[in-house]
C-alpha positions in Angstrom: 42.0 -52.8 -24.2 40.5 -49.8 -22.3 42.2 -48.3 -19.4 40.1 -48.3 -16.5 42.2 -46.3 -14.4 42.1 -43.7 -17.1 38.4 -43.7 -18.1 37.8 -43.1 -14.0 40.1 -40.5 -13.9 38.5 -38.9 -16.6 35.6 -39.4 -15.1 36.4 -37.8 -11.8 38.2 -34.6 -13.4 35.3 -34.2 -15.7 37.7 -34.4 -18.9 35.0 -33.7 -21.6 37.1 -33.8 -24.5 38.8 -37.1 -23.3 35.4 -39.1 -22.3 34.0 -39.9 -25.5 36.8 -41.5 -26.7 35.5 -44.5 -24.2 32.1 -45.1 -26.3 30.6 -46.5 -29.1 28.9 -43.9 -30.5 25.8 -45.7 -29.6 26.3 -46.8 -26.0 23.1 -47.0 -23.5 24.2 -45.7 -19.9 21.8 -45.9 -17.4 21.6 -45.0 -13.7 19.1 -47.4 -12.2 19.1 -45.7 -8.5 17.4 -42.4 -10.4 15.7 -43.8 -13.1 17.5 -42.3 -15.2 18.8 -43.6 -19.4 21.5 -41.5 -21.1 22.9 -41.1 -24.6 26.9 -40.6 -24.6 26.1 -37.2 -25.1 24.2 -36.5 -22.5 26.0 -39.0 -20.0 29.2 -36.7 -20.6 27.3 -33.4 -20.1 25.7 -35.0 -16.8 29.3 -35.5 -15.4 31.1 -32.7 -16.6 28.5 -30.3 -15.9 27.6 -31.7 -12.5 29.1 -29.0 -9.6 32.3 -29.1 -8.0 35.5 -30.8 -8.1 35.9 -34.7 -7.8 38.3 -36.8 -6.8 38.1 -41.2 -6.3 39.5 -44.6 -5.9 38.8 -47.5 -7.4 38.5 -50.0 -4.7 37.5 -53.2 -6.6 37.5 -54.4 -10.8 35.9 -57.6 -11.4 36.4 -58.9 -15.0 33.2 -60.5 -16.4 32.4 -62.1 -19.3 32.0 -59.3 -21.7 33.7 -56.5 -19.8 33.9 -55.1 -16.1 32.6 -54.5 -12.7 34.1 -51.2 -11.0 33.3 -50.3 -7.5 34.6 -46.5 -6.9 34.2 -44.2 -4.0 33.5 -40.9 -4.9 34.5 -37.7 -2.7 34.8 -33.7 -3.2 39.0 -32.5 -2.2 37.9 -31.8 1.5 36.5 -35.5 1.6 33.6 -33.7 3.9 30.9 -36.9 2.3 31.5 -39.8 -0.1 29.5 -41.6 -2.7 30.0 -45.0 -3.8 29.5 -46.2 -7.7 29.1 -49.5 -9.2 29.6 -49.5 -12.4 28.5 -52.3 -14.7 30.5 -51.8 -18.2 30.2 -54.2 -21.8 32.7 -53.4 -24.0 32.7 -54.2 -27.6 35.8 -53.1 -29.7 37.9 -51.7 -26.9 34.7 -49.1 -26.4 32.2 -49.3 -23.8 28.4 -50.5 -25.3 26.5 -50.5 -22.3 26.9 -49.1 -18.5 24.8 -49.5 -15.9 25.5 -47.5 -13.1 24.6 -47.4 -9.4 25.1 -44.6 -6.6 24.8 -44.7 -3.1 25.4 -42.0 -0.2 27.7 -43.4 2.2 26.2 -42.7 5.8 25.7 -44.7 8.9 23.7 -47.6 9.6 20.0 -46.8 10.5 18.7 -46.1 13.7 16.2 -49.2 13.9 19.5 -51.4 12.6 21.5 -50.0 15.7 18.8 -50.9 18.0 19.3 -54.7 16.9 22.8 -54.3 17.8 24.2 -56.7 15.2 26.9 -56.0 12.6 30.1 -53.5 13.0 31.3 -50.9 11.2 33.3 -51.8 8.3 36.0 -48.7 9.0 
């Protein structure tokens, strides 16, 4: 069974050497918000090459029928901005086949929701 904890983790520290291990050698990994389809290759140089130091939690799995559904928030050391990732994962054979990824900047609400004066901050 894969480790979620761990795969995020290696994720976060950019571990290279450790992320591959996760795959099928075949694996499609896409990032919808950009557009963007990766080989495992080039979905591990993406990460470990991107700048700066990384850290996360995992605030939510959700099992699903053919693997998992990982929300993470994503943050540099100083925790000066923060990200959030949903990660759509199928897992064949204890490796991931497919992921399908999502990024957001956190931020506040915009200025024309304000003005409606509905909702509250969630923090």
């Amino acid at each position: 069974m894969i480790n979620l904890q761990r795969f995020i983790k290696a994720i976060l520290d950019q571990q290279r050497e450790e992320l591959s291990a996760y795959f099928a050698p075949d694996a499609v990994i896409c990032w919808h918000c950009s557009n963007e389809q990766f080989t495992v290759d080039e979905y591990i140089k993406v990460n470990c090459d991107y700048p700066g130091k990384w850290d996360g939690i995992i605030e939510r799995i959700e099992k699903i029928e053919h693997g998992y559904v990982v929300a993470v928030k994503v943050y540099p050391p100083d925790q000066s901005f923060f990200f959030h990732a949903v990660s759509f994962m199928i897992i064949e054979n204890d490796r991931i086949v497919s992921l399908d990824e999502y990024w957001a900047d956190d931020g506040e609400a915009p200025e024309w929701r304000k003005k409606l004066k509905i909702g509250k901050p969630l923090h």
